[in-house]
C-alpha positions as CSV (number, residue, x, y, z in Angstrom):
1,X,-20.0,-1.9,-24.8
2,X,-20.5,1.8,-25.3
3,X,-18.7,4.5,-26.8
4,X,-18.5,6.3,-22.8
5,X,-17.5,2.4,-21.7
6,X,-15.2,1.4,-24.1
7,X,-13.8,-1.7,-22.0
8,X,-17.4,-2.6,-21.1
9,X,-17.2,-2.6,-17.5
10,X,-19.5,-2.2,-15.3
11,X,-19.9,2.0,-14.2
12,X,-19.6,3.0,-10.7
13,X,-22.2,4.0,-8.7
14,X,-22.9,7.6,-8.0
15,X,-22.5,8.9,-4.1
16,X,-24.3,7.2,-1.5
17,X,-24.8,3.2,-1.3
18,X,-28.0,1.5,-1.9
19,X,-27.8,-2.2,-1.7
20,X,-27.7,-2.5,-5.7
21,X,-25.4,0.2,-5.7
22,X,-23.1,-1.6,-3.5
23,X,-23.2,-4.8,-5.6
24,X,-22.7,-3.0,-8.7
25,X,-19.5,-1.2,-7.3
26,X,-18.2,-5.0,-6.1
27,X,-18.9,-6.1,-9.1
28,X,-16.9,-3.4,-10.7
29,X,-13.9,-4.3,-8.6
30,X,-14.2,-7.7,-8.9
31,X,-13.8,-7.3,-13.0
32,X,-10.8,-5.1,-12.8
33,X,-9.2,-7.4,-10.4
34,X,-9.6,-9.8,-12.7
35,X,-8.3,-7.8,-15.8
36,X,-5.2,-6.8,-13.0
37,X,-4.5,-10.7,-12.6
38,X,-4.6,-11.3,-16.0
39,X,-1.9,-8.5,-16.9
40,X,0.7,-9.6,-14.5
41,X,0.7,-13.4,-14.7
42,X,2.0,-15.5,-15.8
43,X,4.1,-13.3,-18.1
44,X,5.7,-12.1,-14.6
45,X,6.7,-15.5,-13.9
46,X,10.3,-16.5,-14.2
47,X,10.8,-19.6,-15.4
48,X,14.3,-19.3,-15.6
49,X,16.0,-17.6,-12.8
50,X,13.1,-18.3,-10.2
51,X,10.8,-15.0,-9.1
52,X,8.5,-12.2,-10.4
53,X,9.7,-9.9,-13.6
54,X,7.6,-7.0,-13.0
55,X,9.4,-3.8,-14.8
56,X,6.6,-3.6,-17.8
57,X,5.1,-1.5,-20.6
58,X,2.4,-0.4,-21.1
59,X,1.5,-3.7,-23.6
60,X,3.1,-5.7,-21.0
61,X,6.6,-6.0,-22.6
62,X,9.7,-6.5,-20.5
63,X,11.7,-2.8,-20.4
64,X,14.0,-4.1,-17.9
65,X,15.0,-8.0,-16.1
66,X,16.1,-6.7,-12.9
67,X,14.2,-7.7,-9.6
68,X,13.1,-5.5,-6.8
69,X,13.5,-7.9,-3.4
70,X,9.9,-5.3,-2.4
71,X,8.5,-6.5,-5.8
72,X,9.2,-10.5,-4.5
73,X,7.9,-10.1,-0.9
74,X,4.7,-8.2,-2.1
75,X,3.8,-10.0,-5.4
76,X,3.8,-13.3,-3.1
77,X,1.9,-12.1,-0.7
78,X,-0.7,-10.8,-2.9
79,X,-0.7,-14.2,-4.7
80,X,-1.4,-15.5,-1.6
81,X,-4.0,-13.6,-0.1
82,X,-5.9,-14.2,-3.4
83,X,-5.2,-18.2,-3.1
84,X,-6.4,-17.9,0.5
85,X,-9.9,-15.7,0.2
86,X,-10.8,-15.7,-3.2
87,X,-9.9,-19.1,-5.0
88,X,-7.6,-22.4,-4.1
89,X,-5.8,-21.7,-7.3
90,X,-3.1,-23.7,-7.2
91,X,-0.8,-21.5,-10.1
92,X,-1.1,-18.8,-7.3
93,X,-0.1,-21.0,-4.9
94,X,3.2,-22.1,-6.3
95,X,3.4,-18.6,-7.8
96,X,4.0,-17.3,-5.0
97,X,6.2,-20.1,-3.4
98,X,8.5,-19.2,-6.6
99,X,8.5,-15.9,-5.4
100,X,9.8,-16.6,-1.7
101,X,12.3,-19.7,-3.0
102,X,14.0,-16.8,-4.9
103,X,14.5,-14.4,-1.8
104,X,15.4,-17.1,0.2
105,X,18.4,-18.2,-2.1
106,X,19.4,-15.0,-3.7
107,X,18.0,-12.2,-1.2
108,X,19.7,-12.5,1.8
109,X,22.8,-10.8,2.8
110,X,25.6,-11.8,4.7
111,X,24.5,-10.0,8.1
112,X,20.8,-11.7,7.9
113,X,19.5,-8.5,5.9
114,X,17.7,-8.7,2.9
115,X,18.7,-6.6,-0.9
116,X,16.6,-4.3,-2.5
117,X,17.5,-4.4,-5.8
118,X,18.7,-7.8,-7.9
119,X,20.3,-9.2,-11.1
120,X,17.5,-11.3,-13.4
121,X,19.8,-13.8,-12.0
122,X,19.8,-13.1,-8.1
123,X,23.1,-11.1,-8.0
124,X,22.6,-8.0,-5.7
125,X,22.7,-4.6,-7.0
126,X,22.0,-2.5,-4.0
127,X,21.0,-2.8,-0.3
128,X,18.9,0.4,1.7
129,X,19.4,1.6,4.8
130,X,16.1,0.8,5.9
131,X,14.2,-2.8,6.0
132,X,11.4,-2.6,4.2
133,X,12.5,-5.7,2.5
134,X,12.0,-7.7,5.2
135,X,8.8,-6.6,6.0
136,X,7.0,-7.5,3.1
137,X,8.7,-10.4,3.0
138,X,7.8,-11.4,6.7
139,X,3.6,-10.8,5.9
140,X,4.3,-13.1,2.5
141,X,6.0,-15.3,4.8
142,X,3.0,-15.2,7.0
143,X,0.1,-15.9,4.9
144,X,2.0,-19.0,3.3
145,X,2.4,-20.0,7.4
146,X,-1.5,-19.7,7.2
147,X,-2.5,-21.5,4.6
148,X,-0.2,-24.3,4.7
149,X,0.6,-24.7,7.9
150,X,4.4,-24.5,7.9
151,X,5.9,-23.7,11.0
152,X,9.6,-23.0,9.1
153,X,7.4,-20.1,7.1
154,X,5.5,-18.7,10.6
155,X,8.7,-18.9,12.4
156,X,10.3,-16.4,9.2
157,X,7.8,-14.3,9.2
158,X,8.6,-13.6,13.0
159,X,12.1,-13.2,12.7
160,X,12.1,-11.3,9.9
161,X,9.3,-8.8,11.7
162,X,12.2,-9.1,14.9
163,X,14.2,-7.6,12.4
164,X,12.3,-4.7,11.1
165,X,11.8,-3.6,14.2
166,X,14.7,-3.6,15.5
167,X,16.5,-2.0,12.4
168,X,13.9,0.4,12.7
169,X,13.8,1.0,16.1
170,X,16.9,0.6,18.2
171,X,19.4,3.0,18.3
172,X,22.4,2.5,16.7
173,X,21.3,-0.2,14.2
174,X,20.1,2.0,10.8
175,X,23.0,4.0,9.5
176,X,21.7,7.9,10.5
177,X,20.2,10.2,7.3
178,X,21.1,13.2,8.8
179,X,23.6,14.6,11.5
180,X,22.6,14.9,14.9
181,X,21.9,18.7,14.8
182,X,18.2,18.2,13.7
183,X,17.4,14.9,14.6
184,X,13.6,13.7,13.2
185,X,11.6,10.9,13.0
186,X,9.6,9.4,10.5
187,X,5.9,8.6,10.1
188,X,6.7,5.2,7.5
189,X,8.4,3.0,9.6
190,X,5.1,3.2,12.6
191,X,3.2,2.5,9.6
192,X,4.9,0.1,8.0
193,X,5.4,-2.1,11.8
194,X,1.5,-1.1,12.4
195,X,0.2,-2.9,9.0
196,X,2.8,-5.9,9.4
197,X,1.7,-6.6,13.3
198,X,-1.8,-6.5,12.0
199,X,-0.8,-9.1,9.1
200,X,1.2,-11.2,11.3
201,X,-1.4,-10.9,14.2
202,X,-4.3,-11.8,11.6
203,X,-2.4,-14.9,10.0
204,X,-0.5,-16.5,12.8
205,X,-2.6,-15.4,15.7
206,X,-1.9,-12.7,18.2
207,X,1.2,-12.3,20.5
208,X,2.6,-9.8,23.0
209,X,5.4,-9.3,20.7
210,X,3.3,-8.5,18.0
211,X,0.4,-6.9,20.1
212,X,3.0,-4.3,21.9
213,X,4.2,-3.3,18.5
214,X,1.0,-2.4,17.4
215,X,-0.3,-0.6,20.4
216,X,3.3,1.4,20.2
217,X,2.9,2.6,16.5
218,X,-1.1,3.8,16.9
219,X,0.5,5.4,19.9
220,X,3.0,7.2,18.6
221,X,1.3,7.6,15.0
222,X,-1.8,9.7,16.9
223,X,0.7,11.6,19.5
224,X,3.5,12.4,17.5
225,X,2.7,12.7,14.1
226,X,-1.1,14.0,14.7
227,X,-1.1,18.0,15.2
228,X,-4.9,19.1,15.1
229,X,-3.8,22.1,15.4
230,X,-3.2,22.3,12.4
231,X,-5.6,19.1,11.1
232,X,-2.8,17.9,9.8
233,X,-0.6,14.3,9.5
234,X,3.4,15.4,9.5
235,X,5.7,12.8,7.8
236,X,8.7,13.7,10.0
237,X,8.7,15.5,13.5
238,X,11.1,16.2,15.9
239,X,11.7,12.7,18.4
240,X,9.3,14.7,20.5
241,X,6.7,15.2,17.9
242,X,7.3,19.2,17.5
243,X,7.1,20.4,14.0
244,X,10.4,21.0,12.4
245,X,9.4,24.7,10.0
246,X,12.3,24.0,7.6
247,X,11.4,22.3,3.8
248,X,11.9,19.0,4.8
249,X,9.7,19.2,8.0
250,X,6.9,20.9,6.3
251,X,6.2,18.1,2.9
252,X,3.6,16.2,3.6
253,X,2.7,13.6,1.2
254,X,-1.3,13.0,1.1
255,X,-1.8,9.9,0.1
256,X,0.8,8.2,2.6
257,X,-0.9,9.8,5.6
258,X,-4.2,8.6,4.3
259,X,-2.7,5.0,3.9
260,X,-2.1,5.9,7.5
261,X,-5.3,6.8,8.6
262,X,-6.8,3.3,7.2
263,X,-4.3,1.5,8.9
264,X,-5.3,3.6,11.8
265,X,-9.6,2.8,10.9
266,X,-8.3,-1.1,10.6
267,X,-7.3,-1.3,13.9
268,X,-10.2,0.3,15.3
269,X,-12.8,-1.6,13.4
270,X,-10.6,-5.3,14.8
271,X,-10.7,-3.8,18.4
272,X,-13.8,-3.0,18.1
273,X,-12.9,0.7,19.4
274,X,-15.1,3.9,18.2
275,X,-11.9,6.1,19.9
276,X,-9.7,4.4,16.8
277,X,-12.4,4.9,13.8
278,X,-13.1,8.2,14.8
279,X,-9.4,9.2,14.9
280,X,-8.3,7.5,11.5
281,X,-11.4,9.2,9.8
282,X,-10.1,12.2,11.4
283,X,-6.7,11.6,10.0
284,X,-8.6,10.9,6.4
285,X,-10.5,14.2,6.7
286,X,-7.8,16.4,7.0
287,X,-5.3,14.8,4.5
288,X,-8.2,14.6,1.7
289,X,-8.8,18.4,2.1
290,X,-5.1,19.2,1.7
291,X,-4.5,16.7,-1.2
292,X,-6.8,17.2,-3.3
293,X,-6.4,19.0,-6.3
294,X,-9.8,21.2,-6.7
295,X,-8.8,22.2,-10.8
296,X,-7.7,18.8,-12.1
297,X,-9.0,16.3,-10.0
298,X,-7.1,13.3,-8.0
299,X,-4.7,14.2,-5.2
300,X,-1.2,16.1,-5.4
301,X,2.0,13.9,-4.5
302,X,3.1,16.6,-1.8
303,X,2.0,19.7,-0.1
304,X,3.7,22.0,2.4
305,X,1.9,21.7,5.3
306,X,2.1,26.2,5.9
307,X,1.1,26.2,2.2
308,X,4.6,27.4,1.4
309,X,6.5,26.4,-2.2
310,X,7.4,22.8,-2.0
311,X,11.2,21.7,-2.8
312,X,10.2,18.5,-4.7
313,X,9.4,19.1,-8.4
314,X,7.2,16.3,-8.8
315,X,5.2,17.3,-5.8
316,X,1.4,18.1,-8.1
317,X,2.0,14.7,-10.2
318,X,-0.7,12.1,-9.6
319,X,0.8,8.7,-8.5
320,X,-1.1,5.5,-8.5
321,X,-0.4,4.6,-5.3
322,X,-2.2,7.4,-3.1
323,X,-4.9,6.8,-4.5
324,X,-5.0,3.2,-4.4
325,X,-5.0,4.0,-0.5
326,X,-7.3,6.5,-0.4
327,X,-10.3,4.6,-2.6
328,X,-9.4,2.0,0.4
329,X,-9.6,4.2,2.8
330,X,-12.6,6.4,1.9
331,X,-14.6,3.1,1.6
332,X,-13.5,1.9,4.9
333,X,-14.7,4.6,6.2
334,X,-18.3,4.6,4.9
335,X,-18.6,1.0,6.1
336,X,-17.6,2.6,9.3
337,X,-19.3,5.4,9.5
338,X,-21.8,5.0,7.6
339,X,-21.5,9.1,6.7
340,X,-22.4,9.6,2.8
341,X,-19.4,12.4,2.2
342,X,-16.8,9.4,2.5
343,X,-19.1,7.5,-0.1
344,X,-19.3,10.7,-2.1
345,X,-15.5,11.0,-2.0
346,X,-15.2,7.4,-3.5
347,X,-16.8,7.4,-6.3
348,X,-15.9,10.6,-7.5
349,X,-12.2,9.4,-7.3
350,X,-12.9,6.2,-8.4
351,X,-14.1,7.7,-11.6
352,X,-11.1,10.5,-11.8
353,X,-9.4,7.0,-11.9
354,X,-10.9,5.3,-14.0
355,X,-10.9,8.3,-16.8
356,X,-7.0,9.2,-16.2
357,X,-5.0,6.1,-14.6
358,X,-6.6,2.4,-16.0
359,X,-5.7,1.8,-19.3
360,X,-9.1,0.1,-20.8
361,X,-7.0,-1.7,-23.7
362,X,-4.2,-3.4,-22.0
363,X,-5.3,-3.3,-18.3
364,X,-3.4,-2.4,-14.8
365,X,-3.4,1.5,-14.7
366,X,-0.5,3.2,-15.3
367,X,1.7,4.7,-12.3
368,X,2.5,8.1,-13.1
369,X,0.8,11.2,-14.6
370,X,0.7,14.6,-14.8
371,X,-1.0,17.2,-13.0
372,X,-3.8,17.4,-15.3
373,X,-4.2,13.9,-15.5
374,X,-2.2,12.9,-18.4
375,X,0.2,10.0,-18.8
376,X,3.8,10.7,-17.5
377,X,5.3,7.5,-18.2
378,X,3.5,4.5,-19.5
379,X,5.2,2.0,-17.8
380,X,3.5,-0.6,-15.8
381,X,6.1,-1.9,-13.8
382,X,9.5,-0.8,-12.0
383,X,11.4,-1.0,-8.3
384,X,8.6,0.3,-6.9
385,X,5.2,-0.6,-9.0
386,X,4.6,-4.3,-9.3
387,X,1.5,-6.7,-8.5
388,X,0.8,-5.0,-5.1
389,X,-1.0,-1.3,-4.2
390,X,-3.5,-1.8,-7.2
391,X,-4.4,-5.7,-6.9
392,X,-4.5,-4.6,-3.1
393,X,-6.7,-2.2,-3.1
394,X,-9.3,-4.2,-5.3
395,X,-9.1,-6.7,-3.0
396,X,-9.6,-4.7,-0.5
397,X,-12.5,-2.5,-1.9
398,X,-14.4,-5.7,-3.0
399,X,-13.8,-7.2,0.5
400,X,-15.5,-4.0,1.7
401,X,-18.4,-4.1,-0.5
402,X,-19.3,-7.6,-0.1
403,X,-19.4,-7.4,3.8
404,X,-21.0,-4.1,3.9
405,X,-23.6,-6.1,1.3
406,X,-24.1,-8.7,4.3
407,X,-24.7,-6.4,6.5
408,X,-27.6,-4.3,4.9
């Protein structure tokens, strides 16, 4: 332990991957995944009223009992995906069943849709227009198909993924944000059905259903949203893909579009297509130039794509979740690639987040900070923030390391 380590953990590597590099930087994630488990469970455990508490302190202290129905889907999943690659650990195991009994008794509207925000209890606070509920619920429904073999859970999983879709995707069924004078699309629900199909595709095995789903939303991702004429990833477009120049058109959001460009890499790496990883390290290239923040470090919530004033006032915090996606992403990339800027570009963020957003006493990294890198809000949990886009990208980053390690 060292004064410049206070936590004693392992320091990351600098730029390009040797193989002792590599181990070192899976080591690294290994430990903080580690210290990330230890955090949320079991104090997120509800022994009482069934599912995941996850609106926490800094200390870990419960600030609030309510439940987000995303919080329930993604915490189980998570659970699971650790029980299922990293360790048989049967806590996580029935962790994570506690965490789909409670959506399956308390979640569920009358009309088959699922809430998005609950009572301690299971009473139902609010319901959203959109369905991301039931997507994370269907790839938490998946994985427990996987590893126990339950046809009720891979036969949920598929119904609730009929639903997404559909919501999603067939006019008529989602309640309309706007009027029909400037009618848009959005890049998050191609992403959101892209990632799910892949989930569902890698736990139950593939289909045409899910196949067809997937080949639509790279489609449409790449020819709609994708404008390298301007090297730029929109977030909403006209139904046609033209750019609509008015405030709403122009925010981009960074960090989403480089979640989208790993999704994007992901697909090309399982079809084994160059076209695909070329495309989505396109995607990453261009979104990491414009998010970026050159003075301070770690990426900008939102930009204006013409470099106009942007309407949000939050739009040059730092969010935990971007970069969660875009240590994944930038790592993905080098594995692919093999091209030292994207290993460059991961360590140096890796350490802008290890300096600004883990908190080296208590664990987990806090979600929200200012634009020069200092804490917003120490919270640890809320609706939005719960056991999922940090444990994930861990995961995900020691994943990467230990099969690029294999490979060298």
């Amino acid at each position: 332990m060292t004064a410049d380590n206070p936590a004693g953990r392992p320091q990351v590597p600098t730029f390009d991957f040797s193989k002792i590099e590599l181990a070192r930087l899976r080591d690294y994630y290994t430990n903080e995944l580690n210290r990330c488990i230890r955090f949320w469970f079991p104090r997120s455990i509800d022994q009482e009223f069934g599912g995941f508490l996850h609106f926490f302190d800094r200390s870990g202290q419960l600030i609030d009992s309510d439940k987000s129905v995303w919080a329930q889907g993604r915490m189980s999943w998570m659970l699971l995906a650790l029980y299922q690659t990293r360790e048989q650990n049967e806590d996580w195991l029935n962790w994570a069943e506690n965490g789909l009994n409670f959506i399956q008794r308390h979640c569920i509207d009358s009309d088959g849709r699922l809430f998005f925000h609950m009572t301690r209890e299971g009473a139902p606070l609010r319901k959203r227009r959109y369905a991301y509920s039931e997507s994370f619920a269907a790839i938490a429904y998946a994985r427990h198909a996987a590893i126990t073999g339950s046809s009720q859970s891979a036969e949920r999983a598929i119904e609730l993924f009929r639903q997404f879709t559909s919501i999603n995707f067939e006019a008529g069924r989602m309640e309309p944000k706007y009027t029909s004078i400037r009618p848009s699309i959005g890049l998050a629900p191609r992403m959101i059905t892209l990632v799910t199909g892949q989930e569902l595709r890698r736990q139950l095995g593939n289909s045409e259903l899910i196949q067809s789903w997937i080949d639509r939303c790279v489609g449409e991702i790449l020819d709609l949203f994708v404008h390298p004429e301007h090297a730029c990833v929109f977030e909403t477009v006209s139904p046609d893909g033209q750019i609509i120049d008015h405030v709403d058109g122009r925010t981009l959001n960074p960090g989403h579009a480089i979640e989208g460009a790993w999704f994007i890499m992901q697909e090309g790496k399982e079809q084994n297509s160059d076209e695909l990883i070329t495309q989505g390290c396109q995607m990453l290239d261009w979104m990491w130039k414009r998010g970026l923040d050159d003075q301070h470090g770690g990426l900008f919530y939102f930009r204006d794509a013409f470099g106009k004033p942007v309407q949000e006032y939050w739009h040059d915090m730092k969010f935990w979740w971007p970069h969660n996606e875009a240590l994944i992403a930038t790592l993905l990339a080098w594995q692919l690639t093999k091209d030292s800027k994207y290993a460059q570009w991961h360590c140096e963020l890796l350490e802008w987040c290890q300096t600004h957003f883990a908190d080296s006493h208590h664990g987990e990294w806090y979600g929200y900070l200012h634009r020069d890198g200092s804490v917003a809000n120490d919270s640890k949990g809320n609706l939005w923030k719960s056991f999922f886009h940090l444990p994930r990208a861990l995961w995900i980053c020691e994943s990467l390391c230990e099969e690029s390690l294999e490979c060298l």
